[in-house]
SERO-4910 file (N, C-alpha, C, O; in steps of 0.05 Angstrom, whole numbers):
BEGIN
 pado doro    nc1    nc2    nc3   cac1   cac2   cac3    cc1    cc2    cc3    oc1    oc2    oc3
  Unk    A   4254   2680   4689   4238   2698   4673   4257   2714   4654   4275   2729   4662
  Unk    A   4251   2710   4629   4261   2730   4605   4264   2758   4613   4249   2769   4629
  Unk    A   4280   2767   4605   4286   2801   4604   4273   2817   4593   4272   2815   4568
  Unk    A   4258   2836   4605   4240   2856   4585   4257   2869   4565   4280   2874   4569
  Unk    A   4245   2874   4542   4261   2879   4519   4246   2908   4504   4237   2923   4521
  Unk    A   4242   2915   4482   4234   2929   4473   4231   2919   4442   4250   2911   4428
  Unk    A   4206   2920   4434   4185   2903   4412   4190   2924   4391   4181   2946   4398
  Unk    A   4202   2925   4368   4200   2951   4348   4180   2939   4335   4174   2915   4336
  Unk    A   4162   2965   4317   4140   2965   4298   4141   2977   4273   4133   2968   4251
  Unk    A   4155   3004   4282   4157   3017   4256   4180   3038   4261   4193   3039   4282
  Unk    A   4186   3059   4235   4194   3088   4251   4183   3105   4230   4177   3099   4207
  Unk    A   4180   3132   4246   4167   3153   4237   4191   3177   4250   4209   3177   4267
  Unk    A   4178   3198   4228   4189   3227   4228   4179   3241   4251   4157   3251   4245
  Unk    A   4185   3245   4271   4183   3264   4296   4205   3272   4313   4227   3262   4309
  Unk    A   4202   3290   4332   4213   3308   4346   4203   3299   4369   4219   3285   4383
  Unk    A   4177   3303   4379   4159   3299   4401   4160   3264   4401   4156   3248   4383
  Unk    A   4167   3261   4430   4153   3229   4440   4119   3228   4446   4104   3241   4460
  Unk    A   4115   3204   4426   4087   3204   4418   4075   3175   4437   4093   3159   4444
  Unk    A   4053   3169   4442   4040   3157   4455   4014   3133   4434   4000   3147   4419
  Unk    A   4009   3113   4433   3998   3111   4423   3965   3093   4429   3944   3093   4417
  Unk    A   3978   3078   4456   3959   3058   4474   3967   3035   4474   3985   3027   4459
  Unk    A   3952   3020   4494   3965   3003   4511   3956   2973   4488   3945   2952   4492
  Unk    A   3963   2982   4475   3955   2952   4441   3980   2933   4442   3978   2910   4432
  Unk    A   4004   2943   4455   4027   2923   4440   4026   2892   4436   4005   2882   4442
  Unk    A   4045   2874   4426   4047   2846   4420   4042   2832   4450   4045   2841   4472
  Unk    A   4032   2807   4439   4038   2797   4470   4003   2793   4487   3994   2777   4504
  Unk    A   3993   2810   4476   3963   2814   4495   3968   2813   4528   3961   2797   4544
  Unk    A   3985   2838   4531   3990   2833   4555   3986   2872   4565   3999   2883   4583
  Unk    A   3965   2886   4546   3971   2910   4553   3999   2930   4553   3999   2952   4565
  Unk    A   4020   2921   4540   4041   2942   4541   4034   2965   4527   4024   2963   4505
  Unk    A   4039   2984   4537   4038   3016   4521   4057   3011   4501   4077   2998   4500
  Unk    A   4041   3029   4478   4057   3025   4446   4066   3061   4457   4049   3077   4467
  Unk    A   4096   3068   4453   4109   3091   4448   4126   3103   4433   4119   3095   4410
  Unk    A   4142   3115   4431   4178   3119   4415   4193   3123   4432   4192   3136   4453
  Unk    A   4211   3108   4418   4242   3130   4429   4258   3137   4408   4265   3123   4388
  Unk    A   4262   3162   4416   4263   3180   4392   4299   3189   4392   4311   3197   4411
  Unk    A   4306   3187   4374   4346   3208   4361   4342   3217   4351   4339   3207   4328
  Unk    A   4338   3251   4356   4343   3274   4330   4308   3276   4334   4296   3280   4354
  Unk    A   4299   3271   4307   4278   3276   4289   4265   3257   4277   4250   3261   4258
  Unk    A   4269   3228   4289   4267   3207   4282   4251   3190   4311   4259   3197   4334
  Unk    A   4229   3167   4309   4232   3165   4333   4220   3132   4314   4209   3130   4292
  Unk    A   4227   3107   4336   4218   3081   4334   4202   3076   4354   4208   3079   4377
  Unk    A   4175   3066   4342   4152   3057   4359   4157   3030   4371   4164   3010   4358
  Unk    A   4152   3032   4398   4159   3015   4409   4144   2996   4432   4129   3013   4441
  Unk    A   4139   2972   4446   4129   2962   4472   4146   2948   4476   4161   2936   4460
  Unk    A   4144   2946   4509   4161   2928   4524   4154   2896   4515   4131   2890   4512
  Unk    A   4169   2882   4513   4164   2848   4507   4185   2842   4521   4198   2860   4532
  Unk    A   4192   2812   4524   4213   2791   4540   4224   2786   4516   4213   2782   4494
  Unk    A   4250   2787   4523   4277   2789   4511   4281   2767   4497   4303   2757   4500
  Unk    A   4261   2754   4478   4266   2725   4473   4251   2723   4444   4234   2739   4436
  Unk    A   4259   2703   4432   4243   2699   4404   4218   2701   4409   4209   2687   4427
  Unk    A   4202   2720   4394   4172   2717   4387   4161   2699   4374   4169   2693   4352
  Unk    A   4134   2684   4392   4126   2664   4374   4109   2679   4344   4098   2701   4344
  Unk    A   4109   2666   4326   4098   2667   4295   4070   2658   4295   4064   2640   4279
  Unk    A   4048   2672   4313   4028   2661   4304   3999   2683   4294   4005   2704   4283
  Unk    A   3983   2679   4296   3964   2700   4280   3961   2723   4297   3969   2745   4289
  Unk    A   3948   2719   4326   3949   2740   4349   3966   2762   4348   3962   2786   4351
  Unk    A   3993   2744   4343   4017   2761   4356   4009   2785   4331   4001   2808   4334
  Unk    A   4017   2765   4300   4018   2780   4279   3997   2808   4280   4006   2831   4280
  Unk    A   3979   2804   4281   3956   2822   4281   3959   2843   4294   3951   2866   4288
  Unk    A   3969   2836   4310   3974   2856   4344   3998   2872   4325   3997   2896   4328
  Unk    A   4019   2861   4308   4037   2889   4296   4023   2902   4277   4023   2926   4278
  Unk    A   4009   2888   4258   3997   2905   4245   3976   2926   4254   3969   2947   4243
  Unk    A   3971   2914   4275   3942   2942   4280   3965   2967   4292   3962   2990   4283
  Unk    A   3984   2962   4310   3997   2984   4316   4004   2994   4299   4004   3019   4301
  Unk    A   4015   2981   4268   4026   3007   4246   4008   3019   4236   4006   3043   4229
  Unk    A   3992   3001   4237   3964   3020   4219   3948   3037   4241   3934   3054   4230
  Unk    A   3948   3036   4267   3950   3053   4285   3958   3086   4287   3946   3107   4291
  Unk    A   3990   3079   4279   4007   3105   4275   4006   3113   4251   4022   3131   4246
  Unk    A   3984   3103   4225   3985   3114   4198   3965   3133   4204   3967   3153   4191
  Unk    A   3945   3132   4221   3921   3144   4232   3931   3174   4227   3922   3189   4210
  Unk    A   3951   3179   4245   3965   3196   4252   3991   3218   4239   3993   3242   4243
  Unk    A   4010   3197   4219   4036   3204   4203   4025   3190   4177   4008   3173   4171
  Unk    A   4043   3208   4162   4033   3205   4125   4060   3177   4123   4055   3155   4113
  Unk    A   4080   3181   4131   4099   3166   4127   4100   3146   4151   4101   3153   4175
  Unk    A   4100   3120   4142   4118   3103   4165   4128   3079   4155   4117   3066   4137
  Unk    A   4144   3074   4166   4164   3054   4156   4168   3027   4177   4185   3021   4193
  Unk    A   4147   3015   4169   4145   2977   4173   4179   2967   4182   4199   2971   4169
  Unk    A   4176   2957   4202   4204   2944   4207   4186   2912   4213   4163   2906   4220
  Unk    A   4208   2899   4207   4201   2862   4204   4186   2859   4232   4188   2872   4253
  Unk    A   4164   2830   4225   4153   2827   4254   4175   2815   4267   4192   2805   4253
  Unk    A   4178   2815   4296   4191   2804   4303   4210   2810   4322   4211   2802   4346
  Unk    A   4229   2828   4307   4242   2850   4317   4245   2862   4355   4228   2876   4366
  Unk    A   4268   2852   4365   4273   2869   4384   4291   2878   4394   4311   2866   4387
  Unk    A   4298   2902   4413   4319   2904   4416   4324   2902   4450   4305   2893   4462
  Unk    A   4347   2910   4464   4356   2901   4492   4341   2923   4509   4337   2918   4533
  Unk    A   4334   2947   4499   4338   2966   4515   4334   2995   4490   4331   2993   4465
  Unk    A   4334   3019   4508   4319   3037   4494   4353   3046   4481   4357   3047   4457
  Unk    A   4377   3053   4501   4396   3064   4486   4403   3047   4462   4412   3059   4442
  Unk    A   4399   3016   4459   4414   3003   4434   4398   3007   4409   4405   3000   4387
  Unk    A   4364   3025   4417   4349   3032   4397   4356   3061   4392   4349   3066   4369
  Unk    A   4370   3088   4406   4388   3103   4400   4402   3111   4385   4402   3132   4371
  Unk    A   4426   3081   4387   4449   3079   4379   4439   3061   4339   4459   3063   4325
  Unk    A   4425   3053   4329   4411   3047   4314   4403   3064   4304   4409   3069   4281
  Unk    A   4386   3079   4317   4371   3101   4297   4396   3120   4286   4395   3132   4264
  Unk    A   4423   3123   4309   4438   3146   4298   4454   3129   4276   4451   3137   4254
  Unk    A   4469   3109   4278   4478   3087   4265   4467   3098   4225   4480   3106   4206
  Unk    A   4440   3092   4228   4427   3080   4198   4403   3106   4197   4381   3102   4186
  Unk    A   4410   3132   4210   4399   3154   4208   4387   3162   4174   4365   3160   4163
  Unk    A   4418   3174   4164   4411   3173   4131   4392   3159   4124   4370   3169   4120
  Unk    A   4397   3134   4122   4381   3118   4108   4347   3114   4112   4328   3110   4097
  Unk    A   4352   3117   4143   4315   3124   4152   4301   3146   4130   4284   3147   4112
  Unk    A   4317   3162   4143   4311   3197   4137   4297   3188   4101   4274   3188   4092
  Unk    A   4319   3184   4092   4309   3177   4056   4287   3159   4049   4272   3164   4031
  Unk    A   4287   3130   4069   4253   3129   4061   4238   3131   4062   4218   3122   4049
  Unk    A   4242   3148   4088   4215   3163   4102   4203   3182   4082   4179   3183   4076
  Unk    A   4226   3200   4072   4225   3225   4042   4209   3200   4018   4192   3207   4002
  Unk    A   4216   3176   4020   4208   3167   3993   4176   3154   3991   4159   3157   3973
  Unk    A   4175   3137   4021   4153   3145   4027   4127   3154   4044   4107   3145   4057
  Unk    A   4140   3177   4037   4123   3199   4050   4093   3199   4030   4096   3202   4006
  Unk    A   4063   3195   4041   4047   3203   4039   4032   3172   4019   4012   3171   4005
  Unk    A   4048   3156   4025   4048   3128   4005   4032   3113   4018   4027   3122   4040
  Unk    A   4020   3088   4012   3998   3075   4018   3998   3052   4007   3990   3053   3984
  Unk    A   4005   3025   4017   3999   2995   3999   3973   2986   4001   3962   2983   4023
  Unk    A   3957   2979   3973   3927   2970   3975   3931   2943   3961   3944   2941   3941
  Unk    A   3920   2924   3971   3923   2891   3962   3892   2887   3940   3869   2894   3942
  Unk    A   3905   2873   3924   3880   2862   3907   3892   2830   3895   3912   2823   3884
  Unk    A   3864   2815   3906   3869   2791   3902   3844   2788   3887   3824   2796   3898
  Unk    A   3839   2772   3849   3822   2765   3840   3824   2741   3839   3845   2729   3836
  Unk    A   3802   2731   3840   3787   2690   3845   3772   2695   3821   3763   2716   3813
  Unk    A   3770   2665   3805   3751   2661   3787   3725   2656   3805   3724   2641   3825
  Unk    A   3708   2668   3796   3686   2650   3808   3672   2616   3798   3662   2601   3814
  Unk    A   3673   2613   3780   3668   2579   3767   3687   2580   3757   3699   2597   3742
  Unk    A   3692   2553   3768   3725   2543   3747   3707   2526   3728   3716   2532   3706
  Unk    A   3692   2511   3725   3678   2497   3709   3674   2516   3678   3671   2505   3656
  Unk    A   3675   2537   3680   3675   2553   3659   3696   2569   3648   3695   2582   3627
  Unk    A   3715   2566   3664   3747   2566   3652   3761   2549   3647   3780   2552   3631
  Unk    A   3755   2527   3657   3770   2503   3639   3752   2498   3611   3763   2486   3593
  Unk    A   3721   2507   3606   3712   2497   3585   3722   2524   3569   3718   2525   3545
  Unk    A   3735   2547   3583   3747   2564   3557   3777   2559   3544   3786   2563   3521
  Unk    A   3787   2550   3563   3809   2540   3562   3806   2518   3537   3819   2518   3516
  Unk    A   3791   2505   3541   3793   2480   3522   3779   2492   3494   3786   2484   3472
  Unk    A   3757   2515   3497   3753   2532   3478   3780   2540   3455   3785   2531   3433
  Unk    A   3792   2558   3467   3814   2579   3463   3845   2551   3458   3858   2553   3437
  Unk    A   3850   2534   3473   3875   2522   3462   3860   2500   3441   3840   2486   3448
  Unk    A   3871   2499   3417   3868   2478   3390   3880   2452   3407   3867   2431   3409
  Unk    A   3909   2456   3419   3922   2432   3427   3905   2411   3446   3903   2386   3444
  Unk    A   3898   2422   3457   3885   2404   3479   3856   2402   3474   3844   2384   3485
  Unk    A   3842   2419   3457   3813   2409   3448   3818   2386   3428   3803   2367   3431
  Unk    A   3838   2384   3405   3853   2360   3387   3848   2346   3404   3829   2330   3402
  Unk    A   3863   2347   3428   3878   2319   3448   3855   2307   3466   3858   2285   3476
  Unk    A   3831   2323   3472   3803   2313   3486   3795   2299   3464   3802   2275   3463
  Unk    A   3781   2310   3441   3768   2295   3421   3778   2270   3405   3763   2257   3390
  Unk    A   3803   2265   3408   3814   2245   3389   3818   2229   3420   3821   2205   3417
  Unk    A   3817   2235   3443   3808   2215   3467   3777   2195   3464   3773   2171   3460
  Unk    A   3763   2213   3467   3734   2215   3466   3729   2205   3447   3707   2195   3448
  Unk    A   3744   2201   3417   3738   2196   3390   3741   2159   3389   3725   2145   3377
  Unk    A   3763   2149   3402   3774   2122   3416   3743   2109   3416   3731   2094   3401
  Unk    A   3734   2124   3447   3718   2107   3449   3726   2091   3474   3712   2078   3489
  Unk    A   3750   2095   3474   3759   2073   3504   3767   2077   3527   3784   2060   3522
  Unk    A   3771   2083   3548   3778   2084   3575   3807   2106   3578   3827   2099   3565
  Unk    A   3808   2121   3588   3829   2143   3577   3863   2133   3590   3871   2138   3612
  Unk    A   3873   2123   3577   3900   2110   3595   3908   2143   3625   3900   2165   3633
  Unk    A   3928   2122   3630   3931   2146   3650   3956   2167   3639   3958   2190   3645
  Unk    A   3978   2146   3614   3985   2170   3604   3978   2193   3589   3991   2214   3589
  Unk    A   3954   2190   3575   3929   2202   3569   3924   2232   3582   3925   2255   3573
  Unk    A   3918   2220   3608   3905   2234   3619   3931   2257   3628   3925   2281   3624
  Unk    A   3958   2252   3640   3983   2267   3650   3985   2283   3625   3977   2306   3629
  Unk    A   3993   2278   3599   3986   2294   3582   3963   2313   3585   3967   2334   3596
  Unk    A   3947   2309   3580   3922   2331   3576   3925   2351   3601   3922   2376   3601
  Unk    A   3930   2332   3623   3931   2347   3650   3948   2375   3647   3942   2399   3651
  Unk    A   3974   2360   3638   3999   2383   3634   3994   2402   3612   4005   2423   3612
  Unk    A   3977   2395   3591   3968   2421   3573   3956   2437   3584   3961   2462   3585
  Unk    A   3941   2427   3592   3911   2447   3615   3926   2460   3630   3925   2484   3624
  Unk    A   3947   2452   3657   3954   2465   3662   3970   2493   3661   3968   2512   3677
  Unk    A   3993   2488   3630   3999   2511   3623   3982   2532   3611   3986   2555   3617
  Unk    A   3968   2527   3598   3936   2541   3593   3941   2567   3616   3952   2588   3614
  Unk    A   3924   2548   3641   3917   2562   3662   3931   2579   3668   3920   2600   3674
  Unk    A   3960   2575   3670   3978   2591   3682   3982   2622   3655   3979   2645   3662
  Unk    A   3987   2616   3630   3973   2635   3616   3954   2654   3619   3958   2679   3617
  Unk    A   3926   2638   3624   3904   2652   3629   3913   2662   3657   3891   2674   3660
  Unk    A   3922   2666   3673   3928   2675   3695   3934   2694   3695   3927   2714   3708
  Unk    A   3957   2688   3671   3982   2722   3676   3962   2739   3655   3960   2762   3662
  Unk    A   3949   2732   3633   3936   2748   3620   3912   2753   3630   3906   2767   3610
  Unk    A   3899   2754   3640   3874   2770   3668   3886   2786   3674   3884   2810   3668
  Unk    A   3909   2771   3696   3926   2790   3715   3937   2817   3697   3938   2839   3707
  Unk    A   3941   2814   3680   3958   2838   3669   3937   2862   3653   3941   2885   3644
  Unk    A   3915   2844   3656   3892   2869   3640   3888   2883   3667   3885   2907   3663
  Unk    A   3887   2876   3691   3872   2886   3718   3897   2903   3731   3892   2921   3748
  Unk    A   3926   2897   3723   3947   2910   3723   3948   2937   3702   3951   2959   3713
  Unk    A   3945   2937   3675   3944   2957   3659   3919   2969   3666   3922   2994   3663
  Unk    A   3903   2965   3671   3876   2981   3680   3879   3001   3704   3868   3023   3706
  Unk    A   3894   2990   3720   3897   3010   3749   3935   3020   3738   3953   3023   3754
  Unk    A   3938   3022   3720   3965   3038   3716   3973   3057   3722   3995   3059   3732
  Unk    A   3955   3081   3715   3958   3104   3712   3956   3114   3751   3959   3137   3758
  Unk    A   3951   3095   3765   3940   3104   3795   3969   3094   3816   3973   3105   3837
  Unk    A   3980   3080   3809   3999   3073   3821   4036   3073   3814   4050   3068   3794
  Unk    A   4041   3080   3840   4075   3089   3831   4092   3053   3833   4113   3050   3820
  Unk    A   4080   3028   3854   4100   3015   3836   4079   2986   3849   4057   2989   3860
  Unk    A   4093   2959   3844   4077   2938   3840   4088   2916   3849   4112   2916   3846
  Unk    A   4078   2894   3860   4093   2874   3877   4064   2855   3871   4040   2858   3876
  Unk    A   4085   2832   3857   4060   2803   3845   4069   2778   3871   4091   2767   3874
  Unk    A   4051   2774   3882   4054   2757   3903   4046   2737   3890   4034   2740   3868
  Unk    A   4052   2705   3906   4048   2678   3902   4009   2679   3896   3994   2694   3909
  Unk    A   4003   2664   3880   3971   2658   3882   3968   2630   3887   3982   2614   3874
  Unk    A   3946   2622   3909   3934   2600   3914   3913   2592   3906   3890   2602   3907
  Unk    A   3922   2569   3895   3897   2553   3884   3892   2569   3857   3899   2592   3851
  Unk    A   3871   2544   3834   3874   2552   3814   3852   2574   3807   3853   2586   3785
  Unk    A   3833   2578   3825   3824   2602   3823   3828   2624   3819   3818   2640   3803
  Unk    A   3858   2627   3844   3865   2659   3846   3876   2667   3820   3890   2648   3815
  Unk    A   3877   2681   3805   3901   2697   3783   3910   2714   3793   3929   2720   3780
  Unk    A   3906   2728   3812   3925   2756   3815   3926   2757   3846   3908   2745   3858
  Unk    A   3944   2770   3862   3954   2766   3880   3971   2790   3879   3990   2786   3864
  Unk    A   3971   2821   3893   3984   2839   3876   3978   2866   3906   3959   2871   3920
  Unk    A   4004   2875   3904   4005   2890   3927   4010   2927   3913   4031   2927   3901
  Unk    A   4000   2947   3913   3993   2968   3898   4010   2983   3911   4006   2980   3936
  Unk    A   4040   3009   3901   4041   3024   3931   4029   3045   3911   4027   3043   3887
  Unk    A   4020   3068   3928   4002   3082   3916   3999   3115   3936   3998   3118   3961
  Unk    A   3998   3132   3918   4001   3158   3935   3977   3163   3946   3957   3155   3933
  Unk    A   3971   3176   3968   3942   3178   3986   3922   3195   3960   3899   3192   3952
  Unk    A   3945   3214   3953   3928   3232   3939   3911   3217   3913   3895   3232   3902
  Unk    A   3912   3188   3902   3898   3174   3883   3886   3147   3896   3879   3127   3884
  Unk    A   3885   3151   3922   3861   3127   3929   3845   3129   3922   3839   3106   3915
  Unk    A   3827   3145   3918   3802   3147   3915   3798   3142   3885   3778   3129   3880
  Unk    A   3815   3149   3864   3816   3145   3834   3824   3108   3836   3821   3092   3818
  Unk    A   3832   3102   3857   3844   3073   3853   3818   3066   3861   3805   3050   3846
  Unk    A   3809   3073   3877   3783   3056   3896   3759   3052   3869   3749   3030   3863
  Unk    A   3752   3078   3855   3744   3072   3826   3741   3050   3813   3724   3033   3809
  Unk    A   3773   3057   3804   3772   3037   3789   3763   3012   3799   3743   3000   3789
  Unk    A   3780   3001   3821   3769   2976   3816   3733   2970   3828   3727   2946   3831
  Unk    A   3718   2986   3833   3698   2996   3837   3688   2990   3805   3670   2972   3803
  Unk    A   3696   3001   3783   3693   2987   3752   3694   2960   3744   3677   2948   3730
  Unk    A   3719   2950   3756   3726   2934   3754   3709   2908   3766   3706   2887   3753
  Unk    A   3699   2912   3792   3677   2890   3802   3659   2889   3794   3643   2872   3802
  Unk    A   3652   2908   3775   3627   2917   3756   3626   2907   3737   3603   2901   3731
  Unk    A   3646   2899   3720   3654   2901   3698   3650   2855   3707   3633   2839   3699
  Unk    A   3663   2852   3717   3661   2824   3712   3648   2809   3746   3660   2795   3762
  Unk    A   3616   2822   3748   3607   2810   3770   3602   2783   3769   3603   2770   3790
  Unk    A   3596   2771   3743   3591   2753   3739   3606   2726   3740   3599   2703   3741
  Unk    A   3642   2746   3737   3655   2718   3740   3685   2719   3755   3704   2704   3754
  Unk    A   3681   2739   3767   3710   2743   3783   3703   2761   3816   3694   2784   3821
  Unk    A   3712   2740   3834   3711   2760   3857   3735   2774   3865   3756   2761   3865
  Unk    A   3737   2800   3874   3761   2817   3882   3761   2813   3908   3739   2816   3919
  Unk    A   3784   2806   3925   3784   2822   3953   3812   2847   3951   3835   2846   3944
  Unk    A   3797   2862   3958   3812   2885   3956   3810   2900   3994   3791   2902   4010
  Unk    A   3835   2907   3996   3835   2920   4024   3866   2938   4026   3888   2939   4017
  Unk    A   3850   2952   4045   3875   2982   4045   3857   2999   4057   3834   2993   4061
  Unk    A   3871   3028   4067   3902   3026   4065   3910   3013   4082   3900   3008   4104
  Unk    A   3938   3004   4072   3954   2983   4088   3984   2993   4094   3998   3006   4079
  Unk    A   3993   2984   4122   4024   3005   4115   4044   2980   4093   4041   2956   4089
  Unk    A   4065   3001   4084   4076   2987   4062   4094   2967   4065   4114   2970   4051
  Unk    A   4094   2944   4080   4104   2914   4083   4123   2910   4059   4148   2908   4059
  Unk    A   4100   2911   4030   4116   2900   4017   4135   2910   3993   4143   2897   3974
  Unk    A   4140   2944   4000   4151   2959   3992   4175   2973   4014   4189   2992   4007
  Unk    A   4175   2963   4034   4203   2987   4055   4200   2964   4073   4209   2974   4094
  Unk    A   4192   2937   4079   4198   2923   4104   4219   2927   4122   4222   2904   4132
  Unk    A   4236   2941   4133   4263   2936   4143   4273   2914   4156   4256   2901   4169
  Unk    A   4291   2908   4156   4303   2881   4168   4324   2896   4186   4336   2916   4179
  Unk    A   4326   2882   4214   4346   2899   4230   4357   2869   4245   4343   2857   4262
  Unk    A   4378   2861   4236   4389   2822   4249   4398   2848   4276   4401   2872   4279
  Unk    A   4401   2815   4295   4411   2819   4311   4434   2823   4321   4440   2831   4343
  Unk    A   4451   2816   4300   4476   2814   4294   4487   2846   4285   4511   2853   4283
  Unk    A   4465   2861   4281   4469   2891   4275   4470   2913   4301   4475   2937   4304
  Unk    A   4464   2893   4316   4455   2911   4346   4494   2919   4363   4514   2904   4360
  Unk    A   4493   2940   4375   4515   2945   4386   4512   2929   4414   4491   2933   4426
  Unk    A   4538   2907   4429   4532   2909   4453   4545   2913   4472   4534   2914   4494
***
């Protein structure tokens, strides 16, 4: 049997050892707590001393604990899933270690909030007929197809394919960047994630001060308004900030 270990989640600004319930990784009931140096404390449950597996359960199970302790603290600071250490002193000796550095982005973000917005076309059948609208090149390159009369070779077709496609990727970033300049004024900074499938255009992680959620929530509140007809949003938050302060702590950092 593996060695009980100690599961990090996040750290937060306290004095007092805080409690949070018996949620930790694992589904095995461990109490989520801190252990705390100074003024600083890392939320923590007991786990076995061994690689965590990568799967959705586990995942979920960290996120609800951070977003757990956001319930509670304006600031907290996401440490990687994964994450463990031997024992409570080598989480001590860490916190005093890389103290400074906590301390400052805890100050930076303090009172901060990541909200995700992902927009989908809703009919692609009507963006590729704008697409072929809006590019001359590739409406030329359909009609002098079509104009033949004959069976479309297949180099034909790799061509047209590869016009269309840069099209798309255009029309992508230009959506994306109207739905970006529109929520500008609401947010302090911006992180463009990968988009799947040719639907999605935007893929976009917001960090954002508590005090303008509600001006964010607005807007894009406008914004689903504004184009019900041809774009769906999933929008969700607050979220703790992953993709703005993730910390990474190797193991290779640990004292032993």
């Amino acid at each position: 049997m593996a060695k009980e270990g100690k599961y990090i989640y996040c750290i937060i600004d306290t004095k007092q050892d805080r409690y949070f319930g018996s949620i930790g990784v694992g589904n095995r009931g461990d109490e989520v707590l801190t252990i705390g140096y100074d003024n600083l404390g890392m939320v923590v449950s007991n786990y076995p001393l061994a690689q965590i597996d990568v799967n959705h359960e586990n995942m979920l199970a960290h996120e609800k604990v951070i977003e757990t302790v956001m319930k509670e603290f304006d600031s907290v600071l996401p440490v990687r899933y994964g994450t463990i250490a031997s024992n409570a002193d080598e989480i001590r000796n860490l916190l005093d270690r890389r103290y400074r550095e906590f301390k400052n982005l805890l100050r930076d973000m303090d009172r901060k909030i990541e909200l995700s917005v992902k927009g989908l076309w809703g009919n692609m059948d009507v963006v590729f007929k704008e697409i072929i609208e809006e590019n001359k090149e590739i409406k030329k390159a359909k009609e002098e197809v079509q104009n033949i009369g004959e069976e479309i070779s297949v180099q034909s077709k790799i061509e047209i394919g590869k016009l269309v496609d840069e099209a798309l990727q255009q029309k992508k970033e230009k959506e994306s960047q109207y739905i970006i300049d529109t929520l500008q004024k609401t947010y302090i900074d911006l992180k463009l994630n990968k988009t799947l499938g040719d639907e999605m255009f935007i893929n976009a992680s917001f960090l954002v001060d508590r005090g303008r959620e509600k001006e964010f929530d607005n807007i894009m509140n406008d914004l689903s308004e504004e184009f019900k007809d041809r774009i769906k949003f999933k929008y969700t938050g607050p979220l703790p900030v992953f993709n703005f302060t993730n910390i990474a702590i190797y193991p290779e950092t640990w004292e032993r």
